[in-house]
C-alpha positions in Angstrom: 0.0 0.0 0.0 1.4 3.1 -0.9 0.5 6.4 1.3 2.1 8.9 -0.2 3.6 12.7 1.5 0.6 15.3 0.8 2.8 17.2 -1.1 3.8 14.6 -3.0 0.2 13.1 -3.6 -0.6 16.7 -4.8 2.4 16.1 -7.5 0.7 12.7 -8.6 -2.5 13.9 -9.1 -0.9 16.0 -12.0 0.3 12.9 -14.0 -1.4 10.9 -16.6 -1.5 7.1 -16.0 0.7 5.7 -18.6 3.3 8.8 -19.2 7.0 9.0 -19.8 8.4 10.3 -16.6 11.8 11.6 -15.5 12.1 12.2 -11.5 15.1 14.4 -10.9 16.3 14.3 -7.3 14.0 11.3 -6.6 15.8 10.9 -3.2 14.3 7.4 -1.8 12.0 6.9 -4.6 8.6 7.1 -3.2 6.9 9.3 -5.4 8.0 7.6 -8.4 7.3 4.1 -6.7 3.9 4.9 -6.8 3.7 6.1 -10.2 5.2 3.3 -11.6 3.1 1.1 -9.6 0.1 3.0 -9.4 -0.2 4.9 -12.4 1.3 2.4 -14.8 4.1 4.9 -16.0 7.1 4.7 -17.5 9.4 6.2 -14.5 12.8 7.0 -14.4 15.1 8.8 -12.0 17.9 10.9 -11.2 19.3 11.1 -7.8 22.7 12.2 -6.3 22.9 10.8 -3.3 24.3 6.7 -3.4 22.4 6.1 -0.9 18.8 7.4 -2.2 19.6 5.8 -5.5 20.6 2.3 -3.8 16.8 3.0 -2.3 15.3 3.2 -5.6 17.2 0.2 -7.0 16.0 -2.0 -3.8 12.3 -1.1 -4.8 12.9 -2.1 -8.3 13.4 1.5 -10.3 15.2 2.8 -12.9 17.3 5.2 -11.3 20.7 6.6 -12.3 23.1 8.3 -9.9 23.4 12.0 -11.3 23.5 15.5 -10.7 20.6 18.1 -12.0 23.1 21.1 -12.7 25.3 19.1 -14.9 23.7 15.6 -16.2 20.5 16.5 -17.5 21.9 17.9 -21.1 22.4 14.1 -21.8 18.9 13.4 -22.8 17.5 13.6 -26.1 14.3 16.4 -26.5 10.9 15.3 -25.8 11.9 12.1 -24.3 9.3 12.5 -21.2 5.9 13.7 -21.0 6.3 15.0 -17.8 9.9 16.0 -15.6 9.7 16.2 -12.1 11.8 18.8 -9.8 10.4 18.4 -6.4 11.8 20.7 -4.1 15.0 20.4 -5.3 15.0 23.9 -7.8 16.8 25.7 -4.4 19.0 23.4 -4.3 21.0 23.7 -7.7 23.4 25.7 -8.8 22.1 26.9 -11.5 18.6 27.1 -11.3 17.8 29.0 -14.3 19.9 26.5 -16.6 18.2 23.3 -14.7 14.6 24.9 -15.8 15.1 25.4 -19.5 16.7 21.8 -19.1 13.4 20.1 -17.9 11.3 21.5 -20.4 14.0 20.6 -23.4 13.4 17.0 -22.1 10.1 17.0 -21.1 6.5 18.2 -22.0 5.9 19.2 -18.8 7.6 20.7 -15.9 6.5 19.6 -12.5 8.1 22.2 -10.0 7.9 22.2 -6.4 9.3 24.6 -4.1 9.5 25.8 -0.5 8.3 29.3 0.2 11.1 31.4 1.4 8.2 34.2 1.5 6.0 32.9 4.1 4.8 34.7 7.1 6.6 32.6 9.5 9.5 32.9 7.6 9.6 36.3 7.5 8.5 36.8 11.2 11.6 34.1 12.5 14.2 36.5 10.3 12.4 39.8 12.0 12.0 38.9 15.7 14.7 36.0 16.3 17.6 37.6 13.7 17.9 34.1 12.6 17.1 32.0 9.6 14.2 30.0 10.3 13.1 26.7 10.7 9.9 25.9 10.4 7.4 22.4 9.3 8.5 23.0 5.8 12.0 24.2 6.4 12.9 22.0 9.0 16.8 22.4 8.8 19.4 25.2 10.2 21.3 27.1 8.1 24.4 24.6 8.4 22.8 21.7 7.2 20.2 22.5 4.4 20.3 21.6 1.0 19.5 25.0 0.0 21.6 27.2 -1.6 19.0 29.5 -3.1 16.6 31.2 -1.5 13.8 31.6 -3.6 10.2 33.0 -3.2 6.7 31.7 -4.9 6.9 35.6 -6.1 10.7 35.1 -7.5 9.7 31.7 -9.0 7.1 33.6 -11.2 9.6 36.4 -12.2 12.3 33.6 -13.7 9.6 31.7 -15.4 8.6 34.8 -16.3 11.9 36.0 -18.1 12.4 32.3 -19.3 9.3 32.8 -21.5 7.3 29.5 -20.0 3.8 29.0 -19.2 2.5 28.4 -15.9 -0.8 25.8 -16.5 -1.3 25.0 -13.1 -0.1 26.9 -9.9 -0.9 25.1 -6.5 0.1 26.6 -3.1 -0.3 24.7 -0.3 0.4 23.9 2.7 3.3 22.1 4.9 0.6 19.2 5.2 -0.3 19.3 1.6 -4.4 21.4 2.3 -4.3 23.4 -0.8 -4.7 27.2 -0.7 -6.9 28.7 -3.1 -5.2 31.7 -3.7 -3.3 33.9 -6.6 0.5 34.5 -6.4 0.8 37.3 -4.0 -1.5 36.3 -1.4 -0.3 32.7 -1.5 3.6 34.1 -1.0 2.7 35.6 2.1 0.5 32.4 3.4 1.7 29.1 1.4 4.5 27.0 2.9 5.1 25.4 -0.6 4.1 25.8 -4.3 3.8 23.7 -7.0 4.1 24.5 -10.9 3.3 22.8 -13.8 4.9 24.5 -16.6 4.9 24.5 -20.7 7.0 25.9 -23.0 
């Protein structure tokens, strides 16, 4: 029985049973263990960590030891339907190159990220003088993945400037309870976002 994360069940709901699907930063492989055996897709990931890809290999996946910012120029164009980034954007190097990337290879773009722009967050920086932790950003500064930074309002803006479409914005919350609300309201209230984009 698979029980997926809310936030990763809101991801799932976006795919069509029977797709081509790349999962880049799969970690242990449980969102694309249920599409596979759930949705009857064609999965594939990427994953940089040994240990998340020895995970995804144990559950029987297809999943390649790689790194977003670099090995993603080796597939072809259009050789997924939909490629999945789930909240890994902040954590790249290069975050702007790792977009175009996903939707040279893919139809689709499923983004996810955390919401650097949320009250709390804002509040913890304000009253404490300390980067936050909170249910969504549940690590210190020293030992997060992040490396950028990046609000639901900045998300828009580099879409924005990389000439993609936006098809379906969800913000929601830490437990996955979506918020119906546009971009600005939702960067003050949403712990997380997800995009699905088109060229």
């Amino acid at each position: 029985m698979h029980n997926l994360r809310p936030d990763l069940k809101l991801i799932a709901d976006l795919i069509e049973p029977g797709s081509r699907v790349l999962d880049v930063g799969c970690g242990d492989g449980e969102l694309l263990d249920y599409l596979v055996h759930k949705q009857n897709v064609d999965g594939r990931g990427i994953e940089l960590s040994q240990q998340g890809v020895n995970d995804c290999v144990a559950k029987g996946l297809f999943v390649i030891q790689g790194d977003a910012d670099n090995d993603l120029k080796e597939y072809p164009d259009a050789s997924f339907d939909y490629v999945i980034l789930s909240k890994t954007l902040q954590a790249v190097h290069r975050p702007q190159l790792v977009l175009s990337e996903l939707l040279r290879i893919g139809k689709h773009a499923v983004v996810t990220i955390p919401n650097f722009g949320q009250w709390r967050v804002r509040m913890s920086l304000v009253t404490r003088g300390r980067m936050p932790v909170t249910k969504a950003l549940d690590k210190t500064w020293y030992n997060t993945d992040n490396i950028h930074f990046c609000t639901i309002l900045d998300l828009f803006d580099l879409i924005d400037e990389l000439g993609l479409n936006v098809r379906e914005f969800v913000p929601h919350t830490a437990a996955g309870k979506r918020l119906n609300y546009g971009p600005t309201r939702a960067n003050w209230s949403a712990d997380q976002a997800l995009f699905l984009l088109e060229k």
